[in-house]
VOLO-997873 format. One record per residue: x, z, y of N, C-alpha, C in turn. Coordinates in steps of 0.05 Angstrom, whole numbers, plus 5000, padded with zeros to 4 digits. Example, Ala and Ser with C-alpha at 12.3 -4.5 7.8 and 13.67 -1.06 7.14 Angstrom:
2
526451564886524651564910526451564934;525751424955527351434979525851575001;
This chain:
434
566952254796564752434803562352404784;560852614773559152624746556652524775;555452344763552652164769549752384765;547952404790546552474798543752424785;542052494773538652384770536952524792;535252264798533652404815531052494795;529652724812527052784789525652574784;524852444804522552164798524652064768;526251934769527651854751527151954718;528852184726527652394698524752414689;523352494702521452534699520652174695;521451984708520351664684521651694660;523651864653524751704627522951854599;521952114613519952254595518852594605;516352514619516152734629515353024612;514953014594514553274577518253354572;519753154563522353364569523053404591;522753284608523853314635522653614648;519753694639519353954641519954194628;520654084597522054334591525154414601;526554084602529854174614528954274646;526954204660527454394691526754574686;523554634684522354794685521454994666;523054844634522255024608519055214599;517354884614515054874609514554754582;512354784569511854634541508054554538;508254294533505154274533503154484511;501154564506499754634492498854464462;499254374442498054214438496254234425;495254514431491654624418490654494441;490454424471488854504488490454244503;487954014507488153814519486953904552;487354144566487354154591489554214591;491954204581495154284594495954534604;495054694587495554904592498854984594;499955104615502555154608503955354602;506455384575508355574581509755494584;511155744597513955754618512655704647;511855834656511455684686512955904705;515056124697516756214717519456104725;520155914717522455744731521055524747;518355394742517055204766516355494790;515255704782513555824801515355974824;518556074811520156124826521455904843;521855614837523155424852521355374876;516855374862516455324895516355564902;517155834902516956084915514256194916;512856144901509756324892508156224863;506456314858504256264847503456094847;502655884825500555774817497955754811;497155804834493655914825492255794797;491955574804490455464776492955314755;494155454755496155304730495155204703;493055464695491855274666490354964670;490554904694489754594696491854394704;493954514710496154314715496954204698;496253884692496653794666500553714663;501553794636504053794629505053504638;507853444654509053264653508153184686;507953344699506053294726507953464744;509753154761511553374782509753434802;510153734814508453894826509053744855;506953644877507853514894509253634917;509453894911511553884939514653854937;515853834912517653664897517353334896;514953364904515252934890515152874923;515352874947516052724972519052684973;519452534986522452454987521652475030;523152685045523352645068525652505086;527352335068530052195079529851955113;530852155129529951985146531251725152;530851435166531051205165530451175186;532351055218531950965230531950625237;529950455255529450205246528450185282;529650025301529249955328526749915324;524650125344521950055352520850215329;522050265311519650515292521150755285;519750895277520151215277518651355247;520551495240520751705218520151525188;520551335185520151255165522951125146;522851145114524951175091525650995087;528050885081528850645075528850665041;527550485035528150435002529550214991;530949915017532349765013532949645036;536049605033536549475067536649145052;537549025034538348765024535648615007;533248595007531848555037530848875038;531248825075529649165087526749215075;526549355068524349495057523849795066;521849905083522250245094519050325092;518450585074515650575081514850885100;512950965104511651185122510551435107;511751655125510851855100507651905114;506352005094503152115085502152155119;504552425134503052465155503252405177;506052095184505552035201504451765206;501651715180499551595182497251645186;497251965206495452095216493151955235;493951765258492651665276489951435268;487851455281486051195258487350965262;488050885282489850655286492650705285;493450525271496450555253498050365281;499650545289501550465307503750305298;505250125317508049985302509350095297;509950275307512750475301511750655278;510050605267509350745244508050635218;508450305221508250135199510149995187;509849995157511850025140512949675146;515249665129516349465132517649315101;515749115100516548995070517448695074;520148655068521348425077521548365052;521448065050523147865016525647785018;526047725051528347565059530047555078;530447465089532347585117530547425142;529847675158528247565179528747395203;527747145215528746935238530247125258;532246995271533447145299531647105319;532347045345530547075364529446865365;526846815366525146645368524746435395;526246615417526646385446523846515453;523246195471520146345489518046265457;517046565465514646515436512546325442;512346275459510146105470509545775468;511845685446512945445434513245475414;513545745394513545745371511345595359;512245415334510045195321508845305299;506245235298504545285275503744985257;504644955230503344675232501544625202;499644505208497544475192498044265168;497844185146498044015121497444085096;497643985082496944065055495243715044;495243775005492943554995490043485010;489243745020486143745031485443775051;487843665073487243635105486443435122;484643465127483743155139484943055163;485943195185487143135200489543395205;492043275198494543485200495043455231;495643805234496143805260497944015262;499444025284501144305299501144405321;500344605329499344815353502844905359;502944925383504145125390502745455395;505545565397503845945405500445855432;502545775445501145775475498045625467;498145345453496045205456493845375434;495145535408493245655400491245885413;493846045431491246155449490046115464;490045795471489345705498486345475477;486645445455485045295448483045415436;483045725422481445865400480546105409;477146185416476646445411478846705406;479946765429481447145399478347275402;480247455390479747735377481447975370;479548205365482448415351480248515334;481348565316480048665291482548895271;481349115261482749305253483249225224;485449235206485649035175487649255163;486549305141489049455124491149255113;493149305121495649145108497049425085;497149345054497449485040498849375018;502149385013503649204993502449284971;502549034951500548994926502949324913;504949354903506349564899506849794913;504749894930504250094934504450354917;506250584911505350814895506950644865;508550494867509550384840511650664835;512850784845515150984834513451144818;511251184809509651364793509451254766;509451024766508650884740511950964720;510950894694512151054666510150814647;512950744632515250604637516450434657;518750554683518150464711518950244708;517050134733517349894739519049804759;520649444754522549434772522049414801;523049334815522349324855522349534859;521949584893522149764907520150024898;521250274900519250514894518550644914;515950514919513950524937512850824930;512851104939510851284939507551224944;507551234978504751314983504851145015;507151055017507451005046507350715059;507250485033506950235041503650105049;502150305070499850225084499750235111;497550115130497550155151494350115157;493850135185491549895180491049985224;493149745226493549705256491549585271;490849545295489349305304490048965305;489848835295491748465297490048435320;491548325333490148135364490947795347;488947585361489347355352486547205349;486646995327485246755318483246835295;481446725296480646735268481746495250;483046545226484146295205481646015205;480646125204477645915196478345595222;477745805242478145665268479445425269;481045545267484245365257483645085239;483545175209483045015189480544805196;479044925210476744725212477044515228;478544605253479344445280481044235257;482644215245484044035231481443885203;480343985192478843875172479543995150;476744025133477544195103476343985083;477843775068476843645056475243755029;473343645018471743704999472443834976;475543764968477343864939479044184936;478544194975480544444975479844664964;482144854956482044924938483045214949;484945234958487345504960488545384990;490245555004491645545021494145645020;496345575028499245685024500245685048;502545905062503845945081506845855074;508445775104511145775088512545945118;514546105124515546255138518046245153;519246375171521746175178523646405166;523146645146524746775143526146605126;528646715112530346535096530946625067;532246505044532146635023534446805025;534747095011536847225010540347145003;539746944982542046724970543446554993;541846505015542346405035542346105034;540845965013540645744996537445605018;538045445034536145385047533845245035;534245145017532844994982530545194983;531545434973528745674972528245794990;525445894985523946024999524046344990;523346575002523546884996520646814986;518546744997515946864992513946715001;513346424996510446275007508346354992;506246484994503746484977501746384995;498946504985496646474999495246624986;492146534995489046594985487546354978;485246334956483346174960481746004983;481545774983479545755007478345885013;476046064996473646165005474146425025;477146585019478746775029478946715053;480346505053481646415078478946375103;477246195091475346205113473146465116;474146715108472346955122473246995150;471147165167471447135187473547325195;474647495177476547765186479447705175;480147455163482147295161483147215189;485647245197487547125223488947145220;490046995241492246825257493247035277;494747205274495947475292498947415301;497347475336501947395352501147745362;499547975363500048195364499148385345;499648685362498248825344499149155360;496149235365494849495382495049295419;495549055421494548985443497348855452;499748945438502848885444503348655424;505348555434506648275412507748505392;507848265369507748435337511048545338;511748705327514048905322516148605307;518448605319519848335296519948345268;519548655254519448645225516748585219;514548595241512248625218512148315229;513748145232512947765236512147765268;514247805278513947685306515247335311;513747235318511547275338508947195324;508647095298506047045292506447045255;504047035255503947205226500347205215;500247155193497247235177496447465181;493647565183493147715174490247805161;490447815132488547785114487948065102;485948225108485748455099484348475073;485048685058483048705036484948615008;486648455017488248364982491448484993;492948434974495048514987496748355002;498548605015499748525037501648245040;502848115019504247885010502947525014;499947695019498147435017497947425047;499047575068498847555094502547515107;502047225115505147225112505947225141;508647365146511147395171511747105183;511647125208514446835221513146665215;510646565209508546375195509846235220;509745865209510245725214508745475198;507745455172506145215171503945405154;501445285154499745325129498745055120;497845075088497744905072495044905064;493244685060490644645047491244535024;491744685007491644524980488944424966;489144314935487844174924487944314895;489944564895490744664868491545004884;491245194862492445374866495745404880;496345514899498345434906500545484891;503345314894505545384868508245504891;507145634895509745754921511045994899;513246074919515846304905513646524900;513646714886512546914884508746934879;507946664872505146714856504546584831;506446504826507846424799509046644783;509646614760511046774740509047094739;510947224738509647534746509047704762;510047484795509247734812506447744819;505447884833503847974848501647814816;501747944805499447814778499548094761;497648154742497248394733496148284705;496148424681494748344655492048434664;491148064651487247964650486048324639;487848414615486148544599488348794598;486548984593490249284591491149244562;493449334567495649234559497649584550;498149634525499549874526502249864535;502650114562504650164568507550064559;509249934574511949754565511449494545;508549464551508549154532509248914545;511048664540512248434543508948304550;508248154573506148084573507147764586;505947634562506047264579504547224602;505947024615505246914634502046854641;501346754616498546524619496546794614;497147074602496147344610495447434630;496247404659496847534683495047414697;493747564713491647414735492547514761;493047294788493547414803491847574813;493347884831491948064845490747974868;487648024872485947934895485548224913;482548274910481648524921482848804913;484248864929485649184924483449354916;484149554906482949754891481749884905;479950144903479550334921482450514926;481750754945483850854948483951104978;485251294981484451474998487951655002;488351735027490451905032489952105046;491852315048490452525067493152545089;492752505115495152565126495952685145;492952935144494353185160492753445139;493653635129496353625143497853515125;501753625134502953485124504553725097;504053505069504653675050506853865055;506854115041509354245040507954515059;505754495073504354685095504755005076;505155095097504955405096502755545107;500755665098497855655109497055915098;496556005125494656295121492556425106;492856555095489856625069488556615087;487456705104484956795119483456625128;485756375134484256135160483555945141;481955765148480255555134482655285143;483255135125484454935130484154735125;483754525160482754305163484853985153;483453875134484353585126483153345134;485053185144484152875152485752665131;484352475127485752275119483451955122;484951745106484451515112482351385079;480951255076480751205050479450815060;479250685038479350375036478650285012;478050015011477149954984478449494980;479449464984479349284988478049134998;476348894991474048674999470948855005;472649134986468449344991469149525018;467549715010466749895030467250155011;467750345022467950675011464950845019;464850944992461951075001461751395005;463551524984464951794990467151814981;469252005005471552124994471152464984;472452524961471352854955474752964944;474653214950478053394959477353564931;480053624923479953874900482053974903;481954254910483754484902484454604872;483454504859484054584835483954444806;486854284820486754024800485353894788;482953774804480653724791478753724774;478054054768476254174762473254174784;473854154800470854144815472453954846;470153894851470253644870468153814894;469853694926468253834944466953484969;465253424969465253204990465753275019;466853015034468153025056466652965073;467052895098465152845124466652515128;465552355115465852065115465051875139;467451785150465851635179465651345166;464251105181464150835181466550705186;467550405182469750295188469250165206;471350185233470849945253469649775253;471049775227470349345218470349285193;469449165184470049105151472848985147;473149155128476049105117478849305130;477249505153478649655162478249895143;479950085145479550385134477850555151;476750695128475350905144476251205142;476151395164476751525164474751855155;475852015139474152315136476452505147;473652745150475252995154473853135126;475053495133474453665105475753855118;474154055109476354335102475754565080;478554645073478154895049479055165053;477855255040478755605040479155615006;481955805011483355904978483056194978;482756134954481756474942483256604937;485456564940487756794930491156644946;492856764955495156694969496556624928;498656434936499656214921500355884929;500755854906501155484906498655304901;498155154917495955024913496254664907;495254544912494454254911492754154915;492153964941489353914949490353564942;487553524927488153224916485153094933;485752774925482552674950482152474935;479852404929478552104914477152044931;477551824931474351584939473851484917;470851394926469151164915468050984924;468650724910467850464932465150454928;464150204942461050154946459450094914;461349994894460949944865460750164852;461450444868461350644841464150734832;464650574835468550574825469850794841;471951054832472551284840475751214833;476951314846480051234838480851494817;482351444798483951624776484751794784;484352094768486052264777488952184753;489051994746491452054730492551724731;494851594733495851264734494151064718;492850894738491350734722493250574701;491450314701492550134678495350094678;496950104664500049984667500749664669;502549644679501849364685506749324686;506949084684509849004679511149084716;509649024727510549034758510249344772;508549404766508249634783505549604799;503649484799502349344819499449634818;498049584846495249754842495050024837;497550174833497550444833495750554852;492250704850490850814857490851124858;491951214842491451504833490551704856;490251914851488752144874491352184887;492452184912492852284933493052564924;496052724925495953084929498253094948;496953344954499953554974499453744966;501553914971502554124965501054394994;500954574979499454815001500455054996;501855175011503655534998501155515020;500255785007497356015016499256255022;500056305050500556625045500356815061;
């Protein structure tokens, strides 16, 4: 049987041919706004018009072609894609991250390793304290942690550092993350601090490391899938925890039942599943996966497909800004006449978002949104918006934020990087006007 390309694919290996073999489009190369010819084999596939085509820059799959809707069922969640069962990996499409609070059954699922079986009564599951810079090592059970520590619930974006990696060119290896590896649920639980202090933070510490009871894929009990951490100074913020739920229920078994980190604001890897010890070190921690190349990005940019050393790479801290829209849901068929209303979510890592602004016309002009406050710091905040189109056609409504620094996310793939990591770009869907 002759072997299949998917467009994402094609379109990585070189998107200016990939638009003349589909679409027998051709860039301009008088006219650095991308002007296109050929645009009647794209304009017949989406079944109208392109309103502003002289701005659709060449090599740019039109997004109501770039969703993948493959459904994936997963006990306890709903409508969300599998991108790897060996380890499970499934993320959420755009709009059924509609709700401001991200439900379980609608948060993505990023495993390293093969997750613990049943845990027995959770209420004995052990937590245990050590490391170079502990003054007194200790271990809690479930029960005595809630019976000894202040909770809380606090709202936290959990957001894999490879988020939006299937966009990057020259692609990058791991899972190809669209748009769907976020959430930002309520954690019930501890504050981390709490914890660490009840045991002692000696003077040298430095970093903290988790280790998990998931197992390595090899089945090699020697390794670990995934121990990292954060800095001390990370660790002891107050919106850092110690989470056995989440929206008020015990945590979903993929997202680390029964207990689990949860560190908002950096990525999701630094907040670890099945937690079972944490570590006070004295040194940056040397666990599986914060070493070598993962979750680390080049100090300085770096041109596209360059070999970048090790002692180059700084690990990823504070996530980027960043914004989605997830109602409606791309692909909409929408009436010239009526005004059409958009919600979505926008975040910044460790900052705050100051405005999100919408463009219908491939960003040529920018419209601002109706920007609410975040719960909490380090939660997302949510906007509304709405537009009216001037003419029935194909449209594209794209959305930026800007964090509290000024900083606006790209309308086009930021820095390239070996991993895939930090993909920010603007948020689009697709809009037939008719």
């Amino acid at each position: 049987m002759k072997g299949k390309t998917g467009l994402h694919e094609l379109y990585s290996k070189d998107p200016l041919r990939a638009d003349l073999e589909l679409f027998g489009r051709k860039s301009n190369a008088l006219s650095r706004r991308g002007f296109l010819s050929g645009l009647g084999t794209m304009s017949a596939i989406l079944g109208t018009e392109i309103v502003f085509h002289r701005w659709m820059p060449a090599g740019l799959i039109p997004a109501a072609l770039a969703d993948s809707h493959e459904p994936f069922e997963i006990e306890g969640k709903q409508g969300l894609t599998i991108l790897n069962d060996r380890p499970l990996n499934a993320e959420t499409p755009a709009h059924l991250l509609n709700d401001n609070v991200t439900s379980a059954r609608h948060l993505f699922v990023r495993n390293n390793g093969i997750p613990p079986g049943s845990a027995g009564n959770p209420n004995d599951w052990k937590l245990r304290i050590s490391g170079e810079s502990v003054i007194r090592p200790k271990s809690y059970t479930l029960a005595e942690l809630k019976d000894r520590f202040s909770q809380g619930a606090l709202q936290l974006v959990l957001e894999c550092g490879g988020n939006g990696r299937a966009e990057f060119f020259p692609p990058a290896t791991g899972n190809q993350w669209t748009l769907g590896a976020v959430g930002c649920p309520q954690w019930n639980g501890i504050r981390l601090c709490d914890v660490l202090e009840d045991c002692g933070i000696a003077e040298n510490a430095v970093y903290i490391g988790y280790h998990s009871a998931d197992t390595h894929l090899s089945g090699d009990p020697a390794k670990q899938p995934i121990p990292r951490g954060v800095p001390i100074t990370k660790a002891l913020e107050a919106e850092s925890m110690i989470a056995w739920g989440m929206n008020g229920e015990d945590l979903h078994p993929m997202n680390g039942y029964p207990l689990r980190l949860a560190i908002g604001g950096w990525p999701g890897s630094v907040s670890g599943k099945w937690l079972t010890e944490i570590m006070i070190r004295d040194r940056i921690h040397d666990g599986a996966k914060i070493s070598g190349n993962s979750y680390r990005v080049p100090c300085n940019p770096v041109p596209p497909g360059t070999r970048v050393a090790e002692e180059d790479l700084c690990i990823i801290e504070s996530m980027p800004v960043k914004s989605l829209i997830t109602s409606p849901e791309t692909g909409l068929r929408h009436p010239h006449d009526k005004t059409l209303d958009l919600h979505g979510h926008a975040w910044a890592g460790d900052l705050s978002v100051t405005k999100v602004e919408t463009s219908i016309d491939f960003g040529q002009t920018w419209q601002k949104t109706d920007l609410q406050t975040a719960a909490n710091r380090l939660a997302w905040q949510h906007w509304d918006a709405n537009v009216r189109f001037p003419k029935k056609g194909y449209y594209e409504v794209w959305a930026r934020a800007t964090d509290s620094t000024g900083v606006s996310q790209p309308m086009v793939l930021p820095g390239w990087n070996p991993k895939g990591y930090l993909n920010n770009a603007t948020h689009r869907l697709a809009i037939y006007v008719v």
